[in-house]
C-alpha positions as protocol buffer text, in pm:
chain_id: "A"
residue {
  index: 1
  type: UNK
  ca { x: 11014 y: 14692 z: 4955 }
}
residue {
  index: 2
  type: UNK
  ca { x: 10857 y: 14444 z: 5181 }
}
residue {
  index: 3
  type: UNK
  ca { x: 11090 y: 14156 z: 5253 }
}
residue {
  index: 4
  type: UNK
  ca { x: 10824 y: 13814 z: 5189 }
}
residue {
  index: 5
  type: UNK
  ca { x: 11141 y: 13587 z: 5290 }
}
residue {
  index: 6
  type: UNK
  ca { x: 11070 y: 13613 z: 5647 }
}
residue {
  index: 7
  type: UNK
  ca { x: 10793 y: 13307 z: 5807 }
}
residue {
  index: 8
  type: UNK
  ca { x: 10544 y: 13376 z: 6019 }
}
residue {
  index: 9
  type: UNK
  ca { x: 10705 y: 13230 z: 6261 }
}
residue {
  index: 10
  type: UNK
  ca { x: 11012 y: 13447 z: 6286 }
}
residue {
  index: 11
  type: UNK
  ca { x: 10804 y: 13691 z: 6245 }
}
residue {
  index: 12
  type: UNK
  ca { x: 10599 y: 13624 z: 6544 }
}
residue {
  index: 13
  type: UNK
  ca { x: 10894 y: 13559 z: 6732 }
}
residue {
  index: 14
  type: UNK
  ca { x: 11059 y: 13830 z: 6694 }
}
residue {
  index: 15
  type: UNK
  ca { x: 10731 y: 13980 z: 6840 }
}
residue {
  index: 16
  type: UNK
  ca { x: 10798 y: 14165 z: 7219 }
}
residue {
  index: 17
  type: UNK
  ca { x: 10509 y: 13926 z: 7284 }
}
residue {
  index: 18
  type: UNK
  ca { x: 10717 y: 13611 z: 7170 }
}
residue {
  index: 19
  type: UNK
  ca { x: 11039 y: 13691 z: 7347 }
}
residue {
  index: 20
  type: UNK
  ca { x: 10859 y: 13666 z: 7675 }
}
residue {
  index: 21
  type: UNK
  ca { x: 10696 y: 13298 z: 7581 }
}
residue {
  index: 22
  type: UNK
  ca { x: 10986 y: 13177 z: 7502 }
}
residue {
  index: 23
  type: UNK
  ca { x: 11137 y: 13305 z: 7827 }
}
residue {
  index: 24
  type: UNK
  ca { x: 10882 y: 13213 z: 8033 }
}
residue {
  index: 25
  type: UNK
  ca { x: 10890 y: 12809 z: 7866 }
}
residue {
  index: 26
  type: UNK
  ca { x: 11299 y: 12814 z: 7934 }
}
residue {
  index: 27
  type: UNK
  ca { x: 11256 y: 12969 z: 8308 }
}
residue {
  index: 28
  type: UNK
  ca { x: 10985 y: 12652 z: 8364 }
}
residue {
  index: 29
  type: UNK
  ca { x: 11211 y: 12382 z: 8218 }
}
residue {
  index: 30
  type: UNK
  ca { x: 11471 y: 12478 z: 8427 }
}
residue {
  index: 31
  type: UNK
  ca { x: 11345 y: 12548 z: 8768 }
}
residue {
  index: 32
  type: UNK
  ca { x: 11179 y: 12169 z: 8685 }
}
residue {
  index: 33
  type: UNK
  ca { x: 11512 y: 11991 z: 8615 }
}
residue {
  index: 34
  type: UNK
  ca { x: 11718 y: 12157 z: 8837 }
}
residue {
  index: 35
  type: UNK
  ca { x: 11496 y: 11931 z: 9127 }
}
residue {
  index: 36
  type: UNK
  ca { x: 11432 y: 12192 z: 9358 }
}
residue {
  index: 37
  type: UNK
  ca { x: 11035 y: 12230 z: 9261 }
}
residue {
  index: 38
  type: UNK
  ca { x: 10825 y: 11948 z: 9165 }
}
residue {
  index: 39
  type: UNK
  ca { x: 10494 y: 12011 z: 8959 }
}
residue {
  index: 40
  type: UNK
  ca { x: 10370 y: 11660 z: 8943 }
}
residue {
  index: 41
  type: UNK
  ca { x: 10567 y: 11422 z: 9166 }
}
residue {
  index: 42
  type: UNK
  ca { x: 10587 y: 11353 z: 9535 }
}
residue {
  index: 43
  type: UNK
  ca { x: 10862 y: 11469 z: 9764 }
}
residue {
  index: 44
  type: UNK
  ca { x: 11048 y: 11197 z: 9865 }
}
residue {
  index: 45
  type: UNK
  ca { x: 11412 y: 11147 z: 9973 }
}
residue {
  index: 46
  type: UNK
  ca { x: 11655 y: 10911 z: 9739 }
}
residue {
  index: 47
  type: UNK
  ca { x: 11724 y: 10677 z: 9992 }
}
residue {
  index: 48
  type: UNK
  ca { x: 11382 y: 10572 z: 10078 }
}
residue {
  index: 49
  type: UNK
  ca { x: 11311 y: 10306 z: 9826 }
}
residue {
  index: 50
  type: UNK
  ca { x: 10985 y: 10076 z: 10009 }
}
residue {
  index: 51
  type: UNK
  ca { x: 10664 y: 10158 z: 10145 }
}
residue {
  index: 52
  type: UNK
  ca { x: 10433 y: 9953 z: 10372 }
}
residue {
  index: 53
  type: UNK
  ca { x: 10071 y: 10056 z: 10379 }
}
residue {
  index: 54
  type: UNK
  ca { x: 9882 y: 9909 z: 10663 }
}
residue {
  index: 55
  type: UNK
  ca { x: 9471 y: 9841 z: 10646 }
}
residue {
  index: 56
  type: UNK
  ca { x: 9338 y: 10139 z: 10765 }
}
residue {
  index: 57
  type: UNK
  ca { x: 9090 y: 10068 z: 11101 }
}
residue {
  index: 58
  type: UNK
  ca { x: 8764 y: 10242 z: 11173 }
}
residue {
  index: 59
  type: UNK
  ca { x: 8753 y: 10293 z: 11501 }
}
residue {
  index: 60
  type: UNK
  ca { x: 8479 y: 10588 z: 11481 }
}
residue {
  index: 61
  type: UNK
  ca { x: 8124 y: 10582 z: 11671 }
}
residue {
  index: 62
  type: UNK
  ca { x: 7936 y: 10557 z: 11363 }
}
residue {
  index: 63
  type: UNK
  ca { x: 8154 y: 10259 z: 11116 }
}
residue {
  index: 64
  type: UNK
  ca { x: 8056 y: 10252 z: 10764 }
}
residue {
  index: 65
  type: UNK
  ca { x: 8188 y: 9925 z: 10655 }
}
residue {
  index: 66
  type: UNK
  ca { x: 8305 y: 10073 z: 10282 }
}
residue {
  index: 67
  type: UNK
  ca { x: 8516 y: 10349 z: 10419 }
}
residue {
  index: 68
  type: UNK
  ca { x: 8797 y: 10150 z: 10525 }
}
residue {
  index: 69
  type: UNK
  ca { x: 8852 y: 9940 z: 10267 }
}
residue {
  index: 70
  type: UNK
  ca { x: 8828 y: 10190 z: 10032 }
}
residue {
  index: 71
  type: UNK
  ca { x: 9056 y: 10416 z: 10168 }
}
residue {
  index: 72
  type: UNK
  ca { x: 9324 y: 10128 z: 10212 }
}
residue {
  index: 73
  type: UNK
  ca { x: 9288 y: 10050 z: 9838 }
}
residue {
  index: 74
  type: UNK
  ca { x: 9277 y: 10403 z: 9694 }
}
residue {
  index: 75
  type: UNK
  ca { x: 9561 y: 10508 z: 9942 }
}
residue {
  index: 76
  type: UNK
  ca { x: 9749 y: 10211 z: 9770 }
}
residue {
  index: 77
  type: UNK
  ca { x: 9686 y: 10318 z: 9423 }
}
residue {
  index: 78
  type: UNK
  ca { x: 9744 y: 10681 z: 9476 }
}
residue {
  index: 79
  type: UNK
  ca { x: 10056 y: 10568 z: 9640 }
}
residue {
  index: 80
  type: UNK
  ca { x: 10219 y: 10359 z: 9377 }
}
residue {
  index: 81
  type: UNK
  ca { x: 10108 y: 10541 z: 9088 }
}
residue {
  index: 82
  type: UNK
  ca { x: 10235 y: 10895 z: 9190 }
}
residue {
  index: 83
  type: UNK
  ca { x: 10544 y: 10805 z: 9364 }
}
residue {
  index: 84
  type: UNK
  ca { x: 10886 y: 10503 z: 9299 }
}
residue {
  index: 85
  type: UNK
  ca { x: 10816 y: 10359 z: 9599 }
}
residue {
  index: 86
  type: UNK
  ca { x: 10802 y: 9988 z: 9598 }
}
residue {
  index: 87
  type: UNK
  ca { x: 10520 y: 9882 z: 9831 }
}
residue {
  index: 88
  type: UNK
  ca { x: 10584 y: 9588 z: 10087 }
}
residue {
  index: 89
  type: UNK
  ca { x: 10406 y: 9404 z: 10345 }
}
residue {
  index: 90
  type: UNK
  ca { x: 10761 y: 9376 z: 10528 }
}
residue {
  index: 91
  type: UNK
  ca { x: 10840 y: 9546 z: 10850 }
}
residue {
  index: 92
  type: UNK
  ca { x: 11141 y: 9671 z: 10724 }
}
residue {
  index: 93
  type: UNK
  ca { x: 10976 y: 9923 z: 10469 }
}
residue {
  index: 94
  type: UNK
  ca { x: 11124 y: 10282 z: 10489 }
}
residue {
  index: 95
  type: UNK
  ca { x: 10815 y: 10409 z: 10525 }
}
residue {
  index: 96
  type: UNK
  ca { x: 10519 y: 10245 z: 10695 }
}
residue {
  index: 97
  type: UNK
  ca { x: 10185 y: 10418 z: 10732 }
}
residue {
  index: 98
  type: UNK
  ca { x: 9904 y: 10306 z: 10961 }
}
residue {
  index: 99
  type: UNK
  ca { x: 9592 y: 10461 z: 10978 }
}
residue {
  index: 100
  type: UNK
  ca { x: 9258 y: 10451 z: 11184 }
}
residue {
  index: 101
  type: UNK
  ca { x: 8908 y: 10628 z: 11109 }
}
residue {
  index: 102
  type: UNK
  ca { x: 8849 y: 10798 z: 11441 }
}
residue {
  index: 103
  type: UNK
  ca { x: 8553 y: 11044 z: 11341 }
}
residue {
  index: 104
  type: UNK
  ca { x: 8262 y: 10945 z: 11092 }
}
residue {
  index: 105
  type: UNK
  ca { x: 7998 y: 11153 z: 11260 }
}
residue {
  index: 106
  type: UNK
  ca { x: 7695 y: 11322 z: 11103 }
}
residue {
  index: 107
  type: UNK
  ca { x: 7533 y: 11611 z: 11263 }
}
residue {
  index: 108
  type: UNK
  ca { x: 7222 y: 11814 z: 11177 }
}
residue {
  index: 109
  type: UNK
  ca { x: 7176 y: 12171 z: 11112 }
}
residue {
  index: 110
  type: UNK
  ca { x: 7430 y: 12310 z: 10964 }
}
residue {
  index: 111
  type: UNK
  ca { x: 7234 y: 12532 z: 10696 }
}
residue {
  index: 112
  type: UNK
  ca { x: 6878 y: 12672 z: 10747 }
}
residue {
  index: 113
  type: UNK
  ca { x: 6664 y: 12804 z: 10450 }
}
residue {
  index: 114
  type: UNK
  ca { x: 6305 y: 12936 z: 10521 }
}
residue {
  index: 115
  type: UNK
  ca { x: 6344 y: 12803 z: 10892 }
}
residue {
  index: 116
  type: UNK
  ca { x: 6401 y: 12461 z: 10780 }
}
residue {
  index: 117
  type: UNK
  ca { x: 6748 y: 12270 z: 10814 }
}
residue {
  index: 118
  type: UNK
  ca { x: 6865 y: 12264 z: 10461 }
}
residue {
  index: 119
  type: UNK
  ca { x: 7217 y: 12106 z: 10485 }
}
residue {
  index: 120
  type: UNK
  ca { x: 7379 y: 11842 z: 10707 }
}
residue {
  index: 121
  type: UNK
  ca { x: 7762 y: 11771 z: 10739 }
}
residue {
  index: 122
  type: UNK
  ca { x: 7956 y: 11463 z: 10822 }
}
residue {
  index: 123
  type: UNK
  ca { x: 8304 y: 11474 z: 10932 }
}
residue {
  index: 124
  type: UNK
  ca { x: 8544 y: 11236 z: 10895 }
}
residue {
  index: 125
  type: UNK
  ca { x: 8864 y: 11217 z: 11074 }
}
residue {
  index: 126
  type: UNK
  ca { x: 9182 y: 11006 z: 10980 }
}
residue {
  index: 127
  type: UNK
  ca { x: 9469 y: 10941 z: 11255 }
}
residue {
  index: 128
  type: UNK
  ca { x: 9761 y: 10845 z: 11081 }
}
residue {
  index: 129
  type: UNK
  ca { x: 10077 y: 10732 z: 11174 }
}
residue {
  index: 130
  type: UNK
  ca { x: 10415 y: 10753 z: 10904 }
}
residue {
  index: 131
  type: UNK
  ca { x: 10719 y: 10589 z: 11048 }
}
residue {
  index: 132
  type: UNK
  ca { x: 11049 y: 10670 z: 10856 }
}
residue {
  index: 133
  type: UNK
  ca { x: 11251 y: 10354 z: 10947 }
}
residue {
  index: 134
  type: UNK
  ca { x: 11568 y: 10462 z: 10807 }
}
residue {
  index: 135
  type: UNK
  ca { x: 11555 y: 10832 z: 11017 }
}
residue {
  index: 136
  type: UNK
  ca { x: 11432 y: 10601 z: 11298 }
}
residue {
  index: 137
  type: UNK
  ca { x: 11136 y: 10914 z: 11352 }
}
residue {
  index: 138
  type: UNK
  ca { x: 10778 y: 10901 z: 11346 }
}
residue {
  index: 139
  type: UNK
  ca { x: 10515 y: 11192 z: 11269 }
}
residue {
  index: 140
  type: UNK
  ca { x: 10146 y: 11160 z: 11363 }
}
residue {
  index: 141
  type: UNK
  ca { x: 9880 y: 11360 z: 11218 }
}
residue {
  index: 142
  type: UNK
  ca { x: 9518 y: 11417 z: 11194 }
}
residue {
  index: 143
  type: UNK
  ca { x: 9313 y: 11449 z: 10827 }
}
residue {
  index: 144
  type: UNK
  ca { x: 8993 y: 11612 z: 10849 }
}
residue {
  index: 145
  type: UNK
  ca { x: 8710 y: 11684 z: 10597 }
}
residue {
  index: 146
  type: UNK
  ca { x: 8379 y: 11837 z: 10619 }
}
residue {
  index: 147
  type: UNK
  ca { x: 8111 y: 11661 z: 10391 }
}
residue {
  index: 148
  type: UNK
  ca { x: 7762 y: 11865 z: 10364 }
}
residue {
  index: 149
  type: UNK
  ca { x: 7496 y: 11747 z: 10211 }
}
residue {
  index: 150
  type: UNK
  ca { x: 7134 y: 11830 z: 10176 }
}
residue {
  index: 151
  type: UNK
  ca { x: 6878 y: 11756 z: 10451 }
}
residue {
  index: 152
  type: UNK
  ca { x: 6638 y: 11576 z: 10255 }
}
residue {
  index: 153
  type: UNK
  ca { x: 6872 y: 11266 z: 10230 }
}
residue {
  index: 154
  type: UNK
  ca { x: 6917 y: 11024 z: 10510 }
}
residue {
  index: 155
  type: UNK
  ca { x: 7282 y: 10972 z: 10578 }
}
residue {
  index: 156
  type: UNK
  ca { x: 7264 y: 10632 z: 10380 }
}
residue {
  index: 157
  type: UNK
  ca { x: 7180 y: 10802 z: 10080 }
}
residue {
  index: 158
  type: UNK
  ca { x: 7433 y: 11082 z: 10139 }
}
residue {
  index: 159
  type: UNK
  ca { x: 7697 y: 10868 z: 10192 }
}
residue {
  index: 160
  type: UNK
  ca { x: 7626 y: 10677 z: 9820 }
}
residue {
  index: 161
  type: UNK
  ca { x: 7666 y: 11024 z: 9653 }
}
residue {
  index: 162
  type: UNK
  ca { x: 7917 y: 11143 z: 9864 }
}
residue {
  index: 163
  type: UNK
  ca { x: 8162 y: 10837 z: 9892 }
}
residue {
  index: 164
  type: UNK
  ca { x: 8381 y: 10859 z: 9571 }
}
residue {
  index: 165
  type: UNK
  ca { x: 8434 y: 11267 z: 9757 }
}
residue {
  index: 166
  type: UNK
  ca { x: 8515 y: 11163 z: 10062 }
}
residue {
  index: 167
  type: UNK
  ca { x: 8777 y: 10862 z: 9948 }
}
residue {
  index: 168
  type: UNK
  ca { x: 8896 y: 11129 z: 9687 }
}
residue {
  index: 169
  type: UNK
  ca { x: 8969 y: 11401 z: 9923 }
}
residue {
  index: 170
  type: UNK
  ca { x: 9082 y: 11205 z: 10223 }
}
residue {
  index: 171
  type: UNK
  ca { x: 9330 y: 11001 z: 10057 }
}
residue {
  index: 172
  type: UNK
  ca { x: 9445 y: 11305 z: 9872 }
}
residue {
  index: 173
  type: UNK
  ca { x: 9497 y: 11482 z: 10232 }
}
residue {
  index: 174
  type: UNK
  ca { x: 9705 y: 11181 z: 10336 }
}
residue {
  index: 175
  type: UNK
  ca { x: 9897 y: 11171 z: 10029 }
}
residue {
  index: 176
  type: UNK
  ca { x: 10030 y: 11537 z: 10047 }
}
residue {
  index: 177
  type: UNK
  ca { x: 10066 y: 11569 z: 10409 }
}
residue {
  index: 178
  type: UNK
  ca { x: 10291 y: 11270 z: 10363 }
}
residue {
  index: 179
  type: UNK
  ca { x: 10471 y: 11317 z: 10030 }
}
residue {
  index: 180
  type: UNK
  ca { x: 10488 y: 11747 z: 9999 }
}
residue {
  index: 181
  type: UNK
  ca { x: 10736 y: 11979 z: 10140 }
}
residue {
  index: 182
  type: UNK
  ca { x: 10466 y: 12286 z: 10130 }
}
């Protein structure tokens, strides 16, 4: 006799399939509260509380006069929404990061197609410098990003398709080389 009493629930949990879900969902719930891995939030120590974000400078060759601004701002954002910190314009801040644009530079060729250049690249280069105020250290460090793009476009109307990118994935840089412990 067939025992109906049983839902399919139980049923699929008692499943070889099941058992391993289930121990897979408990294994991630508690190498996430036991504070040793992080799967969404920054790395930061407990005692740093405030942040200072200074307006990042271009200092490059070529200046586009969006990029700074706009890195400054979504820096900012990125900053207080992903992390605690309480931002600051006070030179006391536990951490204080100043930054300067020292490469905007287009250059031609990078791809050729049917003996034609088919792809130019712009690189952009952030200096930045973190000081930990409460360690009394500083670290310095370079960001760097390649930006191709195709060789029909001038560089002005590259850099309106390509600016939201290169924001995106510079601040992003910043951001991790800052706040992760990979």
């Amino acid at each position: 006799m067939k025992n109906n009493h049983l839902s399919p629930f139980l049923l699929n949990l008692l499943s070889g399939n099941a058992i391993l879900k289930v121990f897979s969902v408990v294994l991630i719930i508690a190498l996430s509260s036991c504070g040793i891995y992080s799967f969404k939030d920054a790395v930061i120590p407990e005692n740093v509380k405030t942040i200072k974000i200074g307006f990042i400078e271009n200092k490059a060759r070529y200046v586009n006069p969006q990029l700074a601004p706009l890195l400054t701002d979504k820096l900012q954002q990125k900053i207080i929404s992903q992390t605690k910190l309480i931002r600051t314009n006070n030179d006391d801040a536990h951490y204080q990061i100043y930054a300067t644009i020292t490469t905007y530079d287009p250059s031609q060729t990078v791809g050729v197609s049917a003996q034609q250049a088919s792809t130019n690249r712009l690189t952009v280069t952030v200096h930045v410098l973190l000081k930990k105020t409460l360690d009394n250290k500083e670290q310095e460090f370079d960001v760097s990003r390649n930006f191709d793009f195709s060789a029909n476009l001038t560089l002005n109307q590259a850099e309106s398709q390509m600016m939201e990118d290169i924001v995106r994935n510079i601040t992003d840089d910043i951001f991790n080389q800052i706040f992760s412990n990979w």
